[in-house]
PDB file of the backbone (N, CA, C, O) and the ligand in Angstrom, with CONECT records:
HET     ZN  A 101       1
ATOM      1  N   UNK A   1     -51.094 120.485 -49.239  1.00  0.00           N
ATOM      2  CA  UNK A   1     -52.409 120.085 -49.770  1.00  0.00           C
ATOM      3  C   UNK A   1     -53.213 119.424 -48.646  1.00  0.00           C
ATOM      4  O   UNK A   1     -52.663 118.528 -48.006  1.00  0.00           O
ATOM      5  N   UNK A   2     -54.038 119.662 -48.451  1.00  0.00           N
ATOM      6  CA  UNK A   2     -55.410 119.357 -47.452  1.00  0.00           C
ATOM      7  C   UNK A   2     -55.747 117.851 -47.726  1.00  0.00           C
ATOM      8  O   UNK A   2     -55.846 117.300 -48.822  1.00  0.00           O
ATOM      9  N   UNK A   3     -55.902 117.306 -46.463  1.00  0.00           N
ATOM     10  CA  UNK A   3     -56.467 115.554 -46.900  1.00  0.00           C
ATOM     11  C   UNK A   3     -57.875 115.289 -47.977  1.00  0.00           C
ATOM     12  O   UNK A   3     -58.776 116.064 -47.656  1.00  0.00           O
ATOM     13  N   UNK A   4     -58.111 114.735 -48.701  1.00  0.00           N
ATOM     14  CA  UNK A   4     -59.324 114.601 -49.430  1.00  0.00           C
ATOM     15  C   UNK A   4     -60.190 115.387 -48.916  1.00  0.00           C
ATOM     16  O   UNK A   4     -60.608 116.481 -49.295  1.00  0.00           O
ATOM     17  N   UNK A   5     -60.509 114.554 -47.741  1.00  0.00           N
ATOM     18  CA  UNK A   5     -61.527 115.308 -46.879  1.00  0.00           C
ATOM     19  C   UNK A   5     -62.190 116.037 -46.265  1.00  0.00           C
ATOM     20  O   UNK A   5     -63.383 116.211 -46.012  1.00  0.00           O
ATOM     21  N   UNK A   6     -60.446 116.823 -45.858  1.00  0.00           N
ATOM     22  CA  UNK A   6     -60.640 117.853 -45.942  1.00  0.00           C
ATOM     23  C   UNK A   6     -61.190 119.366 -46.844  1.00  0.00           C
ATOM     24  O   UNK A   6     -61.529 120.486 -46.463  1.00  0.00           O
ATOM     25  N   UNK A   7     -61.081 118.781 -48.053  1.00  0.00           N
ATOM     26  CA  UNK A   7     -61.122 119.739 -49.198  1.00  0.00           C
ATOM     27  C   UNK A   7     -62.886 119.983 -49.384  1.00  0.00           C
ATOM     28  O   UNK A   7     -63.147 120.681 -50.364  1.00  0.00           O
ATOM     29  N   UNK A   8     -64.013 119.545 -48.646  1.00  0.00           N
ATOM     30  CA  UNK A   8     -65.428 119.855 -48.472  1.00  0.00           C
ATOM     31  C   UNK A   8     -65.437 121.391 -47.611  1.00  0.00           C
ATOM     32  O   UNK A   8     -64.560 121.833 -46.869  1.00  0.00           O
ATOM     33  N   UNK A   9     -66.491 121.889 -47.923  1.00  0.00           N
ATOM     34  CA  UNK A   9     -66.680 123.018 -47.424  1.00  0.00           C
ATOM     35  C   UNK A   9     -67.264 122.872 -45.864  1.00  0.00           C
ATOM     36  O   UNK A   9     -67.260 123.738 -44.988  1.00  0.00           O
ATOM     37  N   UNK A  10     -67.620 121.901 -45.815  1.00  0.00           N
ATOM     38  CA  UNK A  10     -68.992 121.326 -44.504  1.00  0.00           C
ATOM     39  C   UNK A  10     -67.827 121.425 -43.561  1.00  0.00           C
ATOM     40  O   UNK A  10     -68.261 121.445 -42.410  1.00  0.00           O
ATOM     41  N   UNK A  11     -66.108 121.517 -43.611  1.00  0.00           N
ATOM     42  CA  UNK A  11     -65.622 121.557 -42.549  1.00  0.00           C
ATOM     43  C   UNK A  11     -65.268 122.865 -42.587  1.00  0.00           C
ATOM     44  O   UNK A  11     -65.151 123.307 -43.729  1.00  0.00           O
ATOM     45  N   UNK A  12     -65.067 123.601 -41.729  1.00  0.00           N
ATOM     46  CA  UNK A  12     -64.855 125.101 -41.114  1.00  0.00           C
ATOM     47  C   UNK A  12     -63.104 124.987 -40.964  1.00  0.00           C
ATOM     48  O   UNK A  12     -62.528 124.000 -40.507  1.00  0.00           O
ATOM     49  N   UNK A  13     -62.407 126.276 -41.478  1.00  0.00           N
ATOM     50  CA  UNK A  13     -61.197 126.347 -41.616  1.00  0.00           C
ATOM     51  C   UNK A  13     -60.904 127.034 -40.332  1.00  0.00           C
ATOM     52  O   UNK A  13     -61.941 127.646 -40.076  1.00  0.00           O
ATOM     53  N   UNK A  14     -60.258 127.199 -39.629  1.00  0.00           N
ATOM     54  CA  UNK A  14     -59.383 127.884 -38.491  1.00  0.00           C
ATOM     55  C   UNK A  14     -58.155 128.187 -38.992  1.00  0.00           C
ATOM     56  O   UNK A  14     -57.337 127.296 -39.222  1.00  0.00           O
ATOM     57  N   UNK A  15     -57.898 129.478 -39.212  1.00  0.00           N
ATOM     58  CA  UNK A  15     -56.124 129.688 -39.331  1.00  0.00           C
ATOM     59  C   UNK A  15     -55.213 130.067 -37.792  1.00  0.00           C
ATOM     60  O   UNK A  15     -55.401 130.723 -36.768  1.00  0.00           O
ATOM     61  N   UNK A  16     -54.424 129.422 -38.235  1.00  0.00           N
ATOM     62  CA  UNK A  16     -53.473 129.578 -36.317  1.00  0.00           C
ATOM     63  C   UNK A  16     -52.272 129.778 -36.803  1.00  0.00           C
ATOM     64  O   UNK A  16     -51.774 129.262 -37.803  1.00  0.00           O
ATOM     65  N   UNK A  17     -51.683 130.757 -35.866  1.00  0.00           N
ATOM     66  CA  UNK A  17     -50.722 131.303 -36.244  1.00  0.00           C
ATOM     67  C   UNK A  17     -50.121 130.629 -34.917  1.00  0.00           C
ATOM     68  O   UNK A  17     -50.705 130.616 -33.834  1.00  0.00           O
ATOM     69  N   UNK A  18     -48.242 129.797 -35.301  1.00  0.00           N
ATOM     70  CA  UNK A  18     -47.935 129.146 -34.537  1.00  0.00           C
ATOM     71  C   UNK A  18     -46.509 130.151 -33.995  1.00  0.00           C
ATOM     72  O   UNK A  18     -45.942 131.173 -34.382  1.00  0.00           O
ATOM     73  N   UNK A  19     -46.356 129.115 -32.830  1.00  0.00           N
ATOM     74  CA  UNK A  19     -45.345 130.190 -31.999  1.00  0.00           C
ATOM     75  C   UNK A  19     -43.917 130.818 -33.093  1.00  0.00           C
ATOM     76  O   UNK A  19     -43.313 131.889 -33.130  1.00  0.00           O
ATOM     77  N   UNK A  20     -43.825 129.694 -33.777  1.00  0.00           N
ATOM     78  CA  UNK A  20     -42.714 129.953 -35.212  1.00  0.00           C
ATOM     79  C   UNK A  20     -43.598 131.150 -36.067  1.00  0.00           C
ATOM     80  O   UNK A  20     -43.086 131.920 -36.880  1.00  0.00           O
ATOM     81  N   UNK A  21     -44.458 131.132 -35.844  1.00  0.00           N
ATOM     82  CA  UNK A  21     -44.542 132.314 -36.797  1.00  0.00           C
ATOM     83  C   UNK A  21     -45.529 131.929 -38.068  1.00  0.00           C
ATOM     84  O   UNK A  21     -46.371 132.630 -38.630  1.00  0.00           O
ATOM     85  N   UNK A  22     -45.233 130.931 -38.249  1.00  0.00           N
ATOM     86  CA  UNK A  22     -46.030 130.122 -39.106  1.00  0.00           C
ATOM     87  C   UNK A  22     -47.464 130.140 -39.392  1.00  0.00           C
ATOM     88  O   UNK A  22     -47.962 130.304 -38.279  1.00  0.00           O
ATOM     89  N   UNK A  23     -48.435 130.063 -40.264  1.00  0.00           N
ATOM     90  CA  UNK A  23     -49.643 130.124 -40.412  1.00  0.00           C
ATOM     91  C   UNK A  23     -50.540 128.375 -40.821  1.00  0.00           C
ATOM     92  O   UNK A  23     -50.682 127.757 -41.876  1.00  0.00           O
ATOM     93  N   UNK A  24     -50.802 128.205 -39.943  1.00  0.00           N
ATOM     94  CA  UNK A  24     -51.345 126.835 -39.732  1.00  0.00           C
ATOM     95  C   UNK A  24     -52.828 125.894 -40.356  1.00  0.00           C
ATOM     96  O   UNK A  24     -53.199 126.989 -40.779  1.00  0.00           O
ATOM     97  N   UNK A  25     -53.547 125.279 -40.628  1.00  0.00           N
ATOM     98  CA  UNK A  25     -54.893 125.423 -40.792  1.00  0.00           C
ATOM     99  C   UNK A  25     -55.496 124.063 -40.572  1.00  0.00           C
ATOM    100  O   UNK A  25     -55.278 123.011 -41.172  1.00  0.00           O
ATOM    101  N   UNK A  26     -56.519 124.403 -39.305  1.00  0.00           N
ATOM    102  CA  UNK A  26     -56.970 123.527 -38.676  1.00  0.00           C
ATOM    103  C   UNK A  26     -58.469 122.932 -39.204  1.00  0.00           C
ATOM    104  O   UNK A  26     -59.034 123.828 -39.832  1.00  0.00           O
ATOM    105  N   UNK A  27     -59.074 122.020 -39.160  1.00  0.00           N
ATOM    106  CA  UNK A  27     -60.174 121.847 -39.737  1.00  0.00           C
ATOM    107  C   UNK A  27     -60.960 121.467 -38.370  1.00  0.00           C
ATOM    108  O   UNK A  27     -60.640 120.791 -37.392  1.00  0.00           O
ATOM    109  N   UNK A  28     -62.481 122.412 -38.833  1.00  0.00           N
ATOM    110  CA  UNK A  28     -63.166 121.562 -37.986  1.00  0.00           C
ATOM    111  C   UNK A  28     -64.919 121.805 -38.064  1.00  0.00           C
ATOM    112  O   UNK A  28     -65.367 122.909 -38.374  1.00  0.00           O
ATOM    113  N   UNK A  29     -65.647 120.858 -37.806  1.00  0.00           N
ATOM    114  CA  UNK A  29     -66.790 120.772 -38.121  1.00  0.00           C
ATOM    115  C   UNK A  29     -68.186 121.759 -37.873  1.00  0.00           C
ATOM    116  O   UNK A  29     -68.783 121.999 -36.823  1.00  0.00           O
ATOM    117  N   UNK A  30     -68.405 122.149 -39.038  1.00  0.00           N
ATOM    118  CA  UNK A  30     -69.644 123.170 -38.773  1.00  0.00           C
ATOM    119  C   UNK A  30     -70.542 122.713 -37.797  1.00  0.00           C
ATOM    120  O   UNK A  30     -70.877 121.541 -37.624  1.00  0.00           O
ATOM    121  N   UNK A  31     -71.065 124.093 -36.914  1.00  0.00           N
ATOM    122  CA  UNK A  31     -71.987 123.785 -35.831  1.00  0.00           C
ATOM    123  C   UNK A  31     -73.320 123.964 -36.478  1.00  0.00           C
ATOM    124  O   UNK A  31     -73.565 125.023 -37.056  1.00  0.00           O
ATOM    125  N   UNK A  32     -74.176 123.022 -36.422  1.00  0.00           N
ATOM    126  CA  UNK A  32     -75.523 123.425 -37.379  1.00  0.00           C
ATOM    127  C   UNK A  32     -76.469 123.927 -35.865  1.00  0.00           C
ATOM    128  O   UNK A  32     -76.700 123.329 -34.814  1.00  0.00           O
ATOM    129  N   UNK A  33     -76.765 125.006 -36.265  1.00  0.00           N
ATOM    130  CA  UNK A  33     -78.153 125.728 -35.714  1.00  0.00           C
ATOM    131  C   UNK A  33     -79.224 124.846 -35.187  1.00  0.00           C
ATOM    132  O   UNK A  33     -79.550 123.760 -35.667  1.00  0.00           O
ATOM    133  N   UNK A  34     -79.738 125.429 -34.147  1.00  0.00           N
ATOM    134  CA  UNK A  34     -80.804 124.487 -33.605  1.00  0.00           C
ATOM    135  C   UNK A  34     -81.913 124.173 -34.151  1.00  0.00           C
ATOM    136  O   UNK A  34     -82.086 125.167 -34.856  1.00  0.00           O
ATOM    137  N   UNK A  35     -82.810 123.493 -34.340  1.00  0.00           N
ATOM    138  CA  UNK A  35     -84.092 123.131 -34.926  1.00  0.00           C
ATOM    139  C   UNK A  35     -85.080 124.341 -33.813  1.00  0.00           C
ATOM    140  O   UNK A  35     -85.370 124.314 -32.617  1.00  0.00           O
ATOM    141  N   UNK A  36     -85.454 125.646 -35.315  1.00  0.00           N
ATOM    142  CA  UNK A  36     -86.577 126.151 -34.025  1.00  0.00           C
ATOM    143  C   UNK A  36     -88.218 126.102 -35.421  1.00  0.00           C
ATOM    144  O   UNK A  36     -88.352 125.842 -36.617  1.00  0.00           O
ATOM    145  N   UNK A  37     -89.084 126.516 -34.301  1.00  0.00           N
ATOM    146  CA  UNK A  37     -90.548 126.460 -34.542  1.00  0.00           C
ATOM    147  C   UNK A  37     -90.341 126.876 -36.450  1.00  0.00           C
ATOM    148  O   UNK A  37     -89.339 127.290 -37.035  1.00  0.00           O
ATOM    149  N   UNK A  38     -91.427 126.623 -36.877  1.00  0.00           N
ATOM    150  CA  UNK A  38     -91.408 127.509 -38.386  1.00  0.00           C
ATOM    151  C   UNK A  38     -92.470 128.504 -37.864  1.00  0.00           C
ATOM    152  O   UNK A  38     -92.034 129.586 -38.255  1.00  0.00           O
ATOM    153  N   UNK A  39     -93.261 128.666 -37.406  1.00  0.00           N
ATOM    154  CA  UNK A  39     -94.534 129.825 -36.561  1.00  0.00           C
ATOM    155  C   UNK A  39     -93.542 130.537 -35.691  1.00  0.00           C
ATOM    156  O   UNK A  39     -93.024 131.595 -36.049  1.00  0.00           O
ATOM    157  N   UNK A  40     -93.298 129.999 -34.634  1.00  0.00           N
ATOM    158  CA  UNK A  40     -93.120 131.562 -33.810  1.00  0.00           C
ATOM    159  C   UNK A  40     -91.363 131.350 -33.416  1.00  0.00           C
ATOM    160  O   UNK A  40     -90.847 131.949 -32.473  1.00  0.00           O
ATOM    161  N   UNK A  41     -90.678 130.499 -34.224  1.00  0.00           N
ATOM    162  CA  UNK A  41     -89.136 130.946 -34.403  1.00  0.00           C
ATOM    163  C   UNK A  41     -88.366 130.312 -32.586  1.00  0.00           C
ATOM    164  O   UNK A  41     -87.188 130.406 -32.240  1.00  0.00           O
ATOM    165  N   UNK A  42     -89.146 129.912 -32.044  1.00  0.00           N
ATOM    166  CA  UNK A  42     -89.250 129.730 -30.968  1.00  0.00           C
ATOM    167  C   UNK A  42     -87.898 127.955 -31.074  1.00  0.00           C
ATOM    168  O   UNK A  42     -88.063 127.089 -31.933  1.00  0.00           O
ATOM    169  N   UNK A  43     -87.002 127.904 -30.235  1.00  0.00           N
ATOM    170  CA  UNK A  43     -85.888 126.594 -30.433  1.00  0.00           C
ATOM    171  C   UNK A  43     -87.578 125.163 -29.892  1.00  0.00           C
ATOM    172  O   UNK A  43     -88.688 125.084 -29.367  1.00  0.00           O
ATOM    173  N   UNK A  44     -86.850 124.657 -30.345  1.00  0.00           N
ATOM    174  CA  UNK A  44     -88.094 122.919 -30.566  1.00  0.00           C
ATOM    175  C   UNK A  44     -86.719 122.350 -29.160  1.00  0.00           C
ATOM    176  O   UNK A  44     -85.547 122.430 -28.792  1.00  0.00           O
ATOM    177  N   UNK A  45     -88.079 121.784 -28.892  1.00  0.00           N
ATOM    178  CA  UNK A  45     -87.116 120.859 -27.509  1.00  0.00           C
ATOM    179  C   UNK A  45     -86.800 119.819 -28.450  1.00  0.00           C
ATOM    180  O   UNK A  45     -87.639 118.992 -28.806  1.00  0.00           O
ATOM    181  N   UNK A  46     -85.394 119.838 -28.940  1.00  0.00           N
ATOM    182  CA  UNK A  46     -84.823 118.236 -29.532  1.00  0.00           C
ATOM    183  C   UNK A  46     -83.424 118.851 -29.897  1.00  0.00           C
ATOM    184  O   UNK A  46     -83.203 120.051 -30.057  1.00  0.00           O
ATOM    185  N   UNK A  47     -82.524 117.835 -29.999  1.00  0.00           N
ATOM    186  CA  UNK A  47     -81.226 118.297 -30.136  1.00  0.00           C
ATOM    187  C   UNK A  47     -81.314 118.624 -31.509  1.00  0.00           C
ATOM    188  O   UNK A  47     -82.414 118.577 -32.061  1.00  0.00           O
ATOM    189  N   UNK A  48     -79.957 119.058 -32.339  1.00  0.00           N
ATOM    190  CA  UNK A  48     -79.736 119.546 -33.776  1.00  0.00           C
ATOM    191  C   UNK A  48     -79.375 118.476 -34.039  1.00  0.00           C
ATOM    192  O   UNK A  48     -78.606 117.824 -33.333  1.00  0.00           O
ATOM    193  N   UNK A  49     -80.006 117.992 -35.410  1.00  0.00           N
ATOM    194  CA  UNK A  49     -79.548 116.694 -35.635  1.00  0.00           C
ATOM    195  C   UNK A  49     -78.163 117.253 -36.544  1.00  0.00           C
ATOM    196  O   UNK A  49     -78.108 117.759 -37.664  1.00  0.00           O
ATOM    197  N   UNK A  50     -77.440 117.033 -35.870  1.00  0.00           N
ATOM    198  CA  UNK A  50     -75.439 116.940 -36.302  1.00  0.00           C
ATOM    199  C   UNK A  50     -75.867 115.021 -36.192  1.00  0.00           C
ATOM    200  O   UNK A  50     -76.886 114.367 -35.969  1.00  0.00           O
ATOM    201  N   UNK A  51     -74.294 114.695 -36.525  1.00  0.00           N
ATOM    202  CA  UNK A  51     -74.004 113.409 -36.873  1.00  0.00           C
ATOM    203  C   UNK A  51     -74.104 112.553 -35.614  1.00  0.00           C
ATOM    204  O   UNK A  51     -74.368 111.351 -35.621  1.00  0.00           O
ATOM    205  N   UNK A  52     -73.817 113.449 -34.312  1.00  0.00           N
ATOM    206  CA  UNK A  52     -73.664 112.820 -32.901  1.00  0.00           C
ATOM    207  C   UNK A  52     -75.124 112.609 -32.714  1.00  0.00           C
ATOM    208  O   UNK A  52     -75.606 111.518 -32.409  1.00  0.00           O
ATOM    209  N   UNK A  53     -75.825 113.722 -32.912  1.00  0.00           N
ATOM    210  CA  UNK A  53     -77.669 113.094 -32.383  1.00  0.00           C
ATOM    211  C   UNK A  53     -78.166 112.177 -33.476  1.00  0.00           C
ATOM    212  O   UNK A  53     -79.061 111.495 -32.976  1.00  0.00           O
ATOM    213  N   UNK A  54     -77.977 111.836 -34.817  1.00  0.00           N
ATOM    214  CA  UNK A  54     -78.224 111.056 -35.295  1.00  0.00           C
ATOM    215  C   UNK A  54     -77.460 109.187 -34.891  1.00  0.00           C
ATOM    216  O   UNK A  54     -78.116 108.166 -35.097  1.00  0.00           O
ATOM    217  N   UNK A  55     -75.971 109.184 -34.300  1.00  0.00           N
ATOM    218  CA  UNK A  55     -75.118 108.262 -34.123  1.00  0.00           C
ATOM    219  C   UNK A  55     -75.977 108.276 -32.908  1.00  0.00           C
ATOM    220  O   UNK A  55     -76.537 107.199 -32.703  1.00  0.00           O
ATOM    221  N   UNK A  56     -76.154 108.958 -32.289  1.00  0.00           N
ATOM    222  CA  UNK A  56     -77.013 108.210 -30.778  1.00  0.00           C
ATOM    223  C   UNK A  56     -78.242 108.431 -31.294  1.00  0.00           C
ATOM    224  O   UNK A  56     -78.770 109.322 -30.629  1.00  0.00           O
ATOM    225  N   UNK A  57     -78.811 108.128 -31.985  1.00  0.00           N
ATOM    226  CA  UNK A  57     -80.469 107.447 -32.461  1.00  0.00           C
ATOM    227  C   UNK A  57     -81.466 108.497 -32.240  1.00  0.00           C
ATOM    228  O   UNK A  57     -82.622 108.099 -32.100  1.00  0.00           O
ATOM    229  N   UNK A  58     -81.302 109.473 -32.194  1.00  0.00           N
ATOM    230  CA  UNK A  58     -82.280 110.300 -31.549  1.00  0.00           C
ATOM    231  C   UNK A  58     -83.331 110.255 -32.658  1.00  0.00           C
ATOM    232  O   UNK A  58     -82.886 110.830 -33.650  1.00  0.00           O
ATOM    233  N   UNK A  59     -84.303 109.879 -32.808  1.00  0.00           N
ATOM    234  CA  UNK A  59     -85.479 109.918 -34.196  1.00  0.00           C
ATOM    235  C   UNK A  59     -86.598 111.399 -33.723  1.00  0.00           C
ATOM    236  O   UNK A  59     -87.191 111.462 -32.646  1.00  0.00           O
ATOM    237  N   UNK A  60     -86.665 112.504 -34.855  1.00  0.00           N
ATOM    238  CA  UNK A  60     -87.875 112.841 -34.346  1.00  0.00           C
ATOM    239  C   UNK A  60     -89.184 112.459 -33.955  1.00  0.00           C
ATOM    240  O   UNK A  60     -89.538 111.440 -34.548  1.00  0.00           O
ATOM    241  N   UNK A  61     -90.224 113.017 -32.986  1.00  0.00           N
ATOM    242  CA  UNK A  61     -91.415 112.393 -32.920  1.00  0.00           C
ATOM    243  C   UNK A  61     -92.108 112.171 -34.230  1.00  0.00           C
ATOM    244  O   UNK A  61     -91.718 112.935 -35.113  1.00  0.00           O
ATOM    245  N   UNK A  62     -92.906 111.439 -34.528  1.00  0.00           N
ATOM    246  CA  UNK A  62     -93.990 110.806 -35.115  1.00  0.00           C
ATOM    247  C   UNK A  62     -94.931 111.260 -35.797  1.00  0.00           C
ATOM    248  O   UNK A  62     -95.240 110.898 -36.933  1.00  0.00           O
ATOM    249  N   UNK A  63     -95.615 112.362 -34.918  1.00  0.00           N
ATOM    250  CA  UNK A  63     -96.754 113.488 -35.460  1.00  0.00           C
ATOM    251  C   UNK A  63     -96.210 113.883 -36.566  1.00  0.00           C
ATOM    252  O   UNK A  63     -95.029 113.779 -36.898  1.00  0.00           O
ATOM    253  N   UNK A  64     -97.379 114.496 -37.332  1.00  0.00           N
ATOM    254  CA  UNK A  64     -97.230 115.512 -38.239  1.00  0.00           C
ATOM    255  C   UNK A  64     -96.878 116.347 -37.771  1.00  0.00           C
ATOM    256  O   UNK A  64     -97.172 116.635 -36.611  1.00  0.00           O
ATOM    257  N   UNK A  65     -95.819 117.300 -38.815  1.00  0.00           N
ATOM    258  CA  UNK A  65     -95.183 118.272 -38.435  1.00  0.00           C
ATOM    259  C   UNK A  65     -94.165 118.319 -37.346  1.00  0.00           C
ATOM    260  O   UNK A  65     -94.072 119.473 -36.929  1.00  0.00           O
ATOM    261  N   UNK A  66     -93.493 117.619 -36.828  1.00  0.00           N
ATOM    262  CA  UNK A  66     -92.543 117.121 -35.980  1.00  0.00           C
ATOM    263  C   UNK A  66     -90.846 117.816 -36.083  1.00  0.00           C
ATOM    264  O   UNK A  66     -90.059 117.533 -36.987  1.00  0.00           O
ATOM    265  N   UNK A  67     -90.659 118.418 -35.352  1.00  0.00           N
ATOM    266  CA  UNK A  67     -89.232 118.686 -36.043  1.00  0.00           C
ATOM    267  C   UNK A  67     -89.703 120.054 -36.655  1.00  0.00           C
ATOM    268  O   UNK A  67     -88.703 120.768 -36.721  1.00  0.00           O
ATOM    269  N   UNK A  68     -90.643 120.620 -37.062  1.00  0.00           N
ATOM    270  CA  UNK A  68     -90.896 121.762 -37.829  1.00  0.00           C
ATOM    271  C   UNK A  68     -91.503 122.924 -36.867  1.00  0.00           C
ATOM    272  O   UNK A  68     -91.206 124.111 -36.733  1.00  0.00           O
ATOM    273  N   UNK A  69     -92.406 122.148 -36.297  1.00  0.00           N
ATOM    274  CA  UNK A  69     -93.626 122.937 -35.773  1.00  0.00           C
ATOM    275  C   UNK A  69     -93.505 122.400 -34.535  1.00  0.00           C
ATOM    276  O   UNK A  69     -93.518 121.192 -34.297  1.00  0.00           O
ATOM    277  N   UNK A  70     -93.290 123.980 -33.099  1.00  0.00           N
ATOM    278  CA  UNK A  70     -93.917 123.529 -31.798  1.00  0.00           C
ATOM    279  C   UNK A  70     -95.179 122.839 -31.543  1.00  0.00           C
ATOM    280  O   UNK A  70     -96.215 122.967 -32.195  1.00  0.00           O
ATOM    281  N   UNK A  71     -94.997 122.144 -30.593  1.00  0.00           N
ATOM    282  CA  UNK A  71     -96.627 121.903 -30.050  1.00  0.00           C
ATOM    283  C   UNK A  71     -97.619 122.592 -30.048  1.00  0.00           C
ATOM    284  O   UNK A  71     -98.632 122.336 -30.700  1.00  0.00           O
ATOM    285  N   UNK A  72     -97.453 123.630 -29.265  1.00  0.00           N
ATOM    286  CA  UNK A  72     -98.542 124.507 -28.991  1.00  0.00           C
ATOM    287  C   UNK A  72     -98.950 125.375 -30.041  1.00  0.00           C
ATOM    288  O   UNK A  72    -100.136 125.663 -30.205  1.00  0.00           O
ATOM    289  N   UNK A  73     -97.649 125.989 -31.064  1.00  0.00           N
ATOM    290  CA  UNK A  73     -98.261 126.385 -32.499  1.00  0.00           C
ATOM    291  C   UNK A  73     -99.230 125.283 -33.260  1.00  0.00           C
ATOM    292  O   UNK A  73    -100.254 125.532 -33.897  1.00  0.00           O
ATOM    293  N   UNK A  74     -98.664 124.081 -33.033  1.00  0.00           N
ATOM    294  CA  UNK A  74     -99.110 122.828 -34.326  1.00  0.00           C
ATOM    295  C   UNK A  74    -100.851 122.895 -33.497  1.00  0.00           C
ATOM    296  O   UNK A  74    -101.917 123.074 -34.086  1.00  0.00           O
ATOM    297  N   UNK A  75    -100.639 122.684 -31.983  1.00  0.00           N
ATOM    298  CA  UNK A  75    -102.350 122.667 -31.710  1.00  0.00           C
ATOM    299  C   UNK A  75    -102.893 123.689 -32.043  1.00  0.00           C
ATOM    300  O   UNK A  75    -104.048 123.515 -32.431  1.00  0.00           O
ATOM    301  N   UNK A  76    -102.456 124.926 -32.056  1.00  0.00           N
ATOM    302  CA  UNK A  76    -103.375 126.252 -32.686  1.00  0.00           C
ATOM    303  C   UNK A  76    -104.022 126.015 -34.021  1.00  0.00           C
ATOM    304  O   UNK A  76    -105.201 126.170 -34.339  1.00  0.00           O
ATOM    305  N   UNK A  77    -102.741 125.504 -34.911  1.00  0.00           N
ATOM    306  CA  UNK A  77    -103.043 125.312 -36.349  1.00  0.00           C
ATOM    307  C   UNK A  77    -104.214 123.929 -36.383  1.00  0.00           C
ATOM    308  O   UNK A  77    -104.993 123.589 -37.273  1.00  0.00           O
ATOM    309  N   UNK A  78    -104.049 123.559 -35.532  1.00  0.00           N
ATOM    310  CA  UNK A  78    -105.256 122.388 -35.758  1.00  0.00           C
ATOM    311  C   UNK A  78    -106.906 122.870 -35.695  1.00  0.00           C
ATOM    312  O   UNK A  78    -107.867 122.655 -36.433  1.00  0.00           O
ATOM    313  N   UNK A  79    -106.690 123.755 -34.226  1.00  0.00           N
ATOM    314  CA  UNK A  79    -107.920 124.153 -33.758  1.00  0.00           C
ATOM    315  C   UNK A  79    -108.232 124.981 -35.187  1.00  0.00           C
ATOM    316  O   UNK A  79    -109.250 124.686 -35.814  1.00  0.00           O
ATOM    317  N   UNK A  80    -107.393 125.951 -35.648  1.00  0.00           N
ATOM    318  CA  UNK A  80    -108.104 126.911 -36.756  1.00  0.00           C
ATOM    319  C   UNK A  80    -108.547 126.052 -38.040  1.00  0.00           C
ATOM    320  O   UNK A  80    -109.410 126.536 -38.771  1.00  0.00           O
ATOM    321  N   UNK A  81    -107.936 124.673 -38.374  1.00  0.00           N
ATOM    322  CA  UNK A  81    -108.293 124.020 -39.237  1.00  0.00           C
ATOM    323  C   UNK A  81    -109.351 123.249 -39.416  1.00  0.00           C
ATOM    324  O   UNK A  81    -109.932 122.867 -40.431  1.00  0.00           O
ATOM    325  N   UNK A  82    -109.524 123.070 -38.260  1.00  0.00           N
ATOM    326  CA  UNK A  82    -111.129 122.586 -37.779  1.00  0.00           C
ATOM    327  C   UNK A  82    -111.829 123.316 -37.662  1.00  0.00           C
ATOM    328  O   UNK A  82    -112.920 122.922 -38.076  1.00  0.00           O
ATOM    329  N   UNK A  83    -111.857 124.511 -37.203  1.00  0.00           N
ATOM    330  CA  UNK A  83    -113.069 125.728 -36.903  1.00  0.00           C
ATOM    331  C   UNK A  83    -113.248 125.868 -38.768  1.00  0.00           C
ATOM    332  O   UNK A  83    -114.290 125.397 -39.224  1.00  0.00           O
ATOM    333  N   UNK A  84    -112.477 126.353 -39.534  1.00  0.00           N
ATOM    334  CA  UNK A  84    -112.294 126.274 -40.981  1.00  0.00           C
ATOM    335  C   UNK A  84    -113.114 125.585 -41.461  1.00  0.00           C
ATOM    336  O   UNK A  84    -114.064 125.992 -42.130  1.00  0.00           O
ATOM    337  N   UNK A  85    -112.789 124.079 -41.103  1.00  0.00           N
ATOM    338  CA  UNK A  85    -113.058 123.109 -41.922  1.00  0.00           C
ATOM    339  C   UNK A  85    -114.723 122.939 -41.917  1.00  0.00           C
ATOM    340  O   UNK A  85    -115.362 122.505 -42.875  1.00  0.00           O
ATOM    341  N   UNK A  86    -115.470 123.505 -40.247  1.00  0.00           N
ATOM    342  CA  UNK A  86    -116.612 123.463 -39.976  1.00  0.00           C
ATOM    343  C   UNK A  86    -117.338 124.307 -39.801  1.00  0.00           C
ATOM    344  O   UNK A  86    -118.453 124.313 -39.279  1.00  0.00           O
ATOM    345  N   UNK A  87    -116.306 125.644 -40.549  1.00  0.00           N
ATOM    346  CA  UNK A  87    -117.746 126.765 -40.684  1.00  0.00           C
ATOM    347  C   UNK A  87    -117.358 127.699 -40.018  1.00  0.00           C
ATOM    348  O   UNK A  87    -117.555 128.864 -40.365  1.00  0.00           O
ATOM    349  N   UNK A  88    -116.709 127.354 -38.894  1.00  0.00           N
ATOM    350  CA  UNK A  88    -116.727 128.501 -37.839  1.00  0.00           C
ATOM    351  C   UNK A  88    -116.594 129.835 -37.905  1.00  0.00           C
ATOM    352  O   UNK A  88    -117.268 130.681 -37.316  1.00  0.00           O
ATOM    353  N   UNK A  89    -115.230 130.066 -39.033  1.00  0.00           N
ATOM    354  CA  UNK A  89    -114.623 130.788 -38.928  1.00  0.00           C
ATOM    355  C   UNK A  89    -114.795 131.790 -41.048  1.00  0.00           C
ATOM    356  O   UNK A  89    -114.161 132.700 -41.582  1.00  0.00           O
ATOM    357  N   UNK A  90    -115.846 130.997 -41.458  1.00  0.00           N
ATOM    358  CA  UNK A  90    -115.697 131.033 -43.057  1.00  0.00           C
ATOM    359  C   UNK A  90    -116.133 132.271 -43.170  1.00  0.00           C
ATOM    360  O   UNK A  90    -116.211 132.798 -44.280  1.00  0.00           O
TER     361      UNK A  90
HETATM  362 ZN    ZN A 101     -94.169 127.642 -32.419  1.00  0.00          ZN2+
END
């Protein structure tokens, strides 16, 4: 039987087959995917927040849309929201 803790899905099973012959099962922690753009799919300069970038403090930036949206998409979406907002583009 698996430690408590083991028994969550969030840990990733490994089966190992040992020199006896034996079938073994190792636990170990899902790798979560990088944080990329929601516009152009593009990876965001910031680590994946796993438990290690959160235990070393890493906070996303501040701005709106942070963590979601590149820069340079988020300034596009601004400029068109303003041209929008003032006619430009209606
Ligand atoms: Zn982008």
């Amino acid at each position: 039987m698996p430690r408590p803790t083991h028994r969550s899905r969030s840990w990733r099973r490994i089966y190992l087959r040992t020199p006896g012959g034996r079938t073994t099962v190792h636990y170990e922690r899902r790798k979560v995917n990088p944080p990329r753009c929601a516009i152009c799919k593009q990876p965001l300069n910031m680590p994946r927040m796993d438990r290690k970038a959160a235990r070393e403090g890493f906070r996303t930036p501040g701005r709106p849309y942070a963590g979601c949206v590149c820069p340079k998409c988020l300034r596009d979406a601004i400029k068109r929201a303003v041209r929008i907002i003032s006619g430009v583009l209606a």
